[in-house]
C-alpha positions as CSV (number, residue, x, y, z in Angstrom):
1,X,23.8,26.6,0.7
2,X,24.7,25.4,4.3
3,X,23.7,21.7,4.5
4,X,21.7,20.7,7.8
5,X,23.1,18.7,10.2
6,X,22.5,14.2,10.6
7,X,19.2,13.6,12.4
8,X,18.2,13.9,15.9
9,X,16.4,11.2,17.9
10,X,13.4,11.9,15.8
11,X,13.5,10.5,12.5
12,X,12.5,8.0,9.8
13,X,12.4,4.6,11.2
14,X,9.9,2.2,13.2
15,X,8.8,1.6,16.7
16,X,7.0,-1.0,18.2
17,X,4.9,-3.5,15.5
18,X,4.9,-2.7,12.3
19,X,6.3,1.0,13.2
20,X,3.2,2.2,14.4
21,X,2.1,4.2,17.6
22,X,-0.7,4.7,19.1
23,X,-3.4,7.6,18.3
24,X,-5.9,8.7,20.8
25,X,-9.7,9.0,19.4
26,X,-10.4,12.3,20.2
27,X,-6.6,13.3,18.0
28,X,-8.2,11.5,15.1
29,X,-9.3,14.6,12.3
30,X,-12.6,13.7,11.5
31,X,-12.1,14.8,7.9
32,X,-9.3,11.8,7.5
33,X,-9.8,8.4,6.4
34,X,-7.6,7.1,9.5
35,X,-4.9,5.8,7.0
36,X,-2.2,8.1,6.8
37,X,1.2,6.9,7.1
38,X,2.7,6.4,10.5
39,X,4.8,8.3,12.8
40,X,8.1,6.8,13.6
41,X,11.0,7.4,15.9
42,X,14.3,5.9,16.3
43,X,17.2,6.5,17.8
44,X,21.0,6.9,16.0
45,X,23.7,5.0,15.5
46,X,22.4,1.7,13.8
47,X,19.4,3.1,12.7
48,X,21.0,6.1,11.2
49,X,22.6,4.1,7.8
50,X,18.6,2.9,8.0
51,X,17.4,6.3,7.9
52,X,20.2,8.0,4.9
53,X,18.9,4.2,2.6
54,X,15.5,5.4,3.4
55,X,16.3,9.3,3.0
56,X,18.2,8.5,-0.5
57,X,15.7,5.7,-1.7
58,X,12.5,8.4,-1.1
59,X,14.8,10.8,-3.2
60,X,15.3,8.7,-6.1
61,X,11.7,7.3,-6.5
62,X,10.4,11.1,-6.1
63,X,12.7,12.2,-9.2
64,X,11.6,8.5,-11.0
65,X,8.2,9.6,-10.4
66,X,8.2,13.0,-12.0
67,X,10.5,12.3,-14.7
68,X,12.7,14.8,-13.7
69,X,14.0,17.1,-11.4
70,X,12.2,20.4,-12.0
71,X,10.1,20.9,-8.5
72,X,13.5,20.9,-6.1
73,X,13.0,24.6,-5.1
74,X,15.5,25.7,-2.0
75,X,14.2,29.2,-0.4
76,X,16.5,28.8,2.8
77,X,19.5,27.7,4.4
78,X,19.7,26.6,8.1
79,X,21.8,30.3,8.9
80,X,18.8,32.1,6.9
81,X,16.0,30.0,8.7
82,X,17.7,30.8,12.5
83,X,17.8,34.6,11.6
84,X,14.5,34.5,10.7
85,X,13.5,32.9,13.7
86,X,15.4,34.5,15.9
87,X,15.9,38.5,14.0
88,X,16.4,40.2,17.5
89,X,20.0,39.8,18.3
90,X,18.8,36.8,20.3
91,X,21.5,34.2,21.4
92,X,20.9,31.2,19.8
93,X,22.2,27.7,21.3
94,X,21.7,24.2,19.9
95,X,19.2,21.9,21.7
96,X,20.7,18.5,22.7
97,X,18.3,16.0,21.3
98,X,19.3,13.4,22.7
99,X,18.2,14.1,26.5
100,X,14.8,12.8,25.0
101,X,14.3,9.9,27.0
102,X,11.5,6.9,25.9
103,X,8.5,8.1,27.9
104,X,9.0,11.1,26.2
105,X,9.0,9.5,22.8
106,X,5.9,7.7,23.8
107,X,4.2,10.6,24.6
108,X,5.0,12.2,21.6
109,X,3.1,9.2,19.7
110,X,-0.3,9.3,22.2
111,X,-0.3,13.1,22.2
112,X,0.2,13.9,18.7
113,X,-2.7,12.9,16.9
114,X,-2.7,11.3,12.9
115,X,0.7,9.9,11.8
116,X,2.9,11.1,9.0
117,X,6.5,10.0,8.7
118,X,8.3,13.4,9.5
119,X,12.2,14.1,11.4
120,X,13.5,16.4,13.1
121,X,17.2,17.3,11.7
122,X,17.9,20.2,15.0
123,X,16.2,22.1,17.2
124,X,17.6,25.6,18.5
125,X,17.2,27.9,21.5
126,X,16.5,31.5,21.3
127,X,17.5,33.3,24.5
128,X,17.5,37.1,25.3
129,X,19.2,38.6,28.2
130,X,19.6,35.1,29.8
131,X,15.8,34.4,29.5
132,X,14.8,32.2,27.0
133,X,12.4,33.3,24.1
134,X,11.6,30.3,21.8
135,X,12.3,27.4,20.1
136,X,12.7,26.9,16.6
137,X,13.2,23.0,15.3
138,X,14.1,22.3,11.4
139,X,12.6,19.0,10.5
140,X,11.2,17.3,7.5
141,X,8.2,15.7,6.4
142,X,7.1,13.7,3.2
143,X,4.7,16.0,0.9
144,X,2.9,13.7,-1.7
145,X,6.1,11.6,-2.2
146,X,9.3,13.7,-1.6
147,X,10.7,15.3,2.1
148,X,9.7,19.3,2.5
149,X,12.5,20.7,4.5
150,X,11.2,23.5,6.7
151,X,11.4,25.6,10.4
152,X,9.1,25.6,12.8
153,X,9.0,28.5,15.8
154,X,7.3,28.1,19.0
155,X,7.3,31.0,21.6
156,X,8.3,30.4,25.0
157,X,6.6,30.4,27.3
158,X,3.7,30.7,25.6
159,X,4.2,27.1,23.7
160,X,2.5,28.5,20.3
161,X,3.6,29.2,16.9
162,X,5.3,32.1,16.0
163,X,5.9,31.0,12.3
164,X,6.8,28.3,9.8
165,X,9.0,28.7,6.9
166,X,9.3,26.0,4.0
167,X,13.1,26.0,3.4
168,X,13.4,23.2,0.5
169,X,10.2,21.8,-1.4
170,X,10.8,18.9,-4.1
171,X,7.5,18.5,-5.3
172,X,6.3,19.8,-9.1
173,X,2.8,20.8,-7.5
174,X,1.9,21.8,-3.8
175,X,3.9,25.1,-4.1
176,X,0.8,27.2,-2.1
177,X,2.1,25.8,1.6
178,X,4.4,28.5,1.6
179,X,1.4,31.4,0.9
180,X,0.8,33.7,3.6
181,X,-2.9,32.8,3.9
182,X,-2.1,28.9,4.6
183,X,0.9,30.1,7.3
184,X,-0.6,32.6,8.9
185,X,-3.8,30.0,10.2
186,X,-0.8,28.2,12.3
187,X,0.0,31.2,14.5
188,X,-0.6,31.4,18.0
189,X,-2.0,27.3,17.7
190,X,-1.0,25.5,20.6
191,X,-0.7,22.1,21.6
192,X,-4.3,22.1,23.1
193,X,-5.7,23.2,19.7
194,X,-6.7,20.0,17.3
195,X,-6.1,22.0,13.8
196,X,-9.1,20.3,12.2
197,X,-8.7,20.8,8.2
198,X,-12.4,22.6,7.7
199,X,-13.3,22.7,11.0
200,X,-10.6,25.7,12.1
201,X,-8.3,25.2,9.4
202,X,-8.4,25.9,5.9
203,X,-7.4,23.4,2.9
204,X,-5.6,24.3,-0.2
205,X,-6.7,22.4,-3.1
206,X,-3.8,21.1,-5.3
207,X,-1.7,21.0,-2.0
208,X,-3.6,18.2,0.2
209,X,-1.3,15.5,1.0
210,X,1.3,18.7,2.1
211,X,-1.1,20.5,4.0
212,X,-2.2,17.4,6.0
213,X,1.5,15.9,6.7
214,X,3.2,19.8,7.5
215,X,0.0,19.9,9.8
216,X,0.9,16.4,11.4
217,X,4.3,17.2,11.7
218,X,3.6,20.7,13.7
219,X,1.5,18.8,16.1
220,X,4.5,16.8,16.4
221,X,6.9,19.8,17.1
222,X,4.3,21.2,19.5
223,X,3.9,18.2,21.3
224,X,7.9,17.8,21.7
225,X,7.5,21.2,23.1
226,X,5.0,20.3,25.8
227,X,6.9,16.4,26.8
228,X,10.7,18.2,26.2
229,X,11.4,21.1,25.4
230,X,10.0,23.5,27.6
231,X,11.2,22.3,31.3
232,X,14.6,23.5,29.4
233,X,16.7,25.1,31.2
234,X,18.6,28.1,29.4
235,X,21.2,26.7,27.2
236,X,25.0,28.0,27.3
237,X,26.1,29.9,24.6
């Protein structure tokens, strides 16, 4: 299997006290305690040995936890995910993350809503005869206690989502985030929509703490749509 790439500007790390941002009310899900983890963002270079320890140290106390290694379950690569994403002969260009300057980054903490710890590994630009059709950002996010790999689309111009695709999952339980009745209540949500679990989303039991973190972590990706990528102009090939 392909191995993805080191981490963008988005990743595991801290900013500002304590390595939490702010959270507007009205983001707040009504159906959450208000204690999820936080959202963090760093930049590489020093932080990037911090965020491999981090990466590595998640790793081993998942496997510690569950006695084994069992749950590690890889459906798709990075090519795999990008032909997915992009089946239509589209040209495909790698988006430079780190044009993402700070009051982007702060924007992505206001606008996002309830923090999970989540990265983003790459993000990629889908283009058809010179016009650009999409974005689609491979990222991670912790589950109950191990990272789920997977690749977000987001149509351009329209800024919603086309589709989501778990790529690696590490957990023994949580396997129905990948079923076709918990995707398909993602497409066509945009940044305006607040993706309330029983309000206009639906909650799979067995899979809680991975349905609430992969829904954090789109509103994250959707939100970096809005603040970055799409005043994009099209990428060279």
């Amino acid at each position: 299997m392909q191995t993805l790439g080191p981490p963008g500007r988005i990743g595991w790390g801290g900013i500002g006290r304590g390595g939490r941002g702010p959270v507007r009310p009205e983001d707040r899900d009504p159906s959450e305690s208000g204690h999820a983890p936080s959202v963090v963002l760093n930049l590489p270079g020093a932080g990037a040995l911090r965020t491999g320890l981090l990466t590595l140290l998640l790793l081993a106390f998942g496997m510690l936890a569950h006695g084994q290694q069992g749950g590690y379950q890889e459906y798709l690569d990075q090519s795999g995910a990008l032909r997915i994403a992009f089946p239509g002969g589209e040209s495909v260009s790698k988006v430079p993350l780190h044009g993402l300057g700070e009051p982007q980054r702060v924007l992505l903490l206001v606008g996002s809503g309830p923090r999970a710890f989540f990265r983003v590994s790459d993000c990629y630009q889908g283009r058809r005869g010179g016009a650009v059709t999409g974005y689609a950002c491979i990222a991670e996010v912790i589950g109950k206690s191990m990272p789920i790999t997977f690749m977000l689309k987001i149509n351009h111009p329209q800024g919603d989502i086309a589709l989501y695709e778990v790529m690696v999952y590490r957990e023994l339980i949580g396997h129905k985030v990948r079923e076709g009745a918990f995707r398909e209540q993602f497409i066509g949500k945009t940044d305006k929509d607040k993706l309330y679990f029983g309000v206009d989303l639906r909650n799979l039991s067995g899979s809680t703490l991975s349905a609430y973190h992969l829904r954090d972590a789109f509103r994250k990706l959707l939100r970096l749509y809005e603040v970055y990528l799409r005043d994009l102009r099209a990428l060279p090939e």
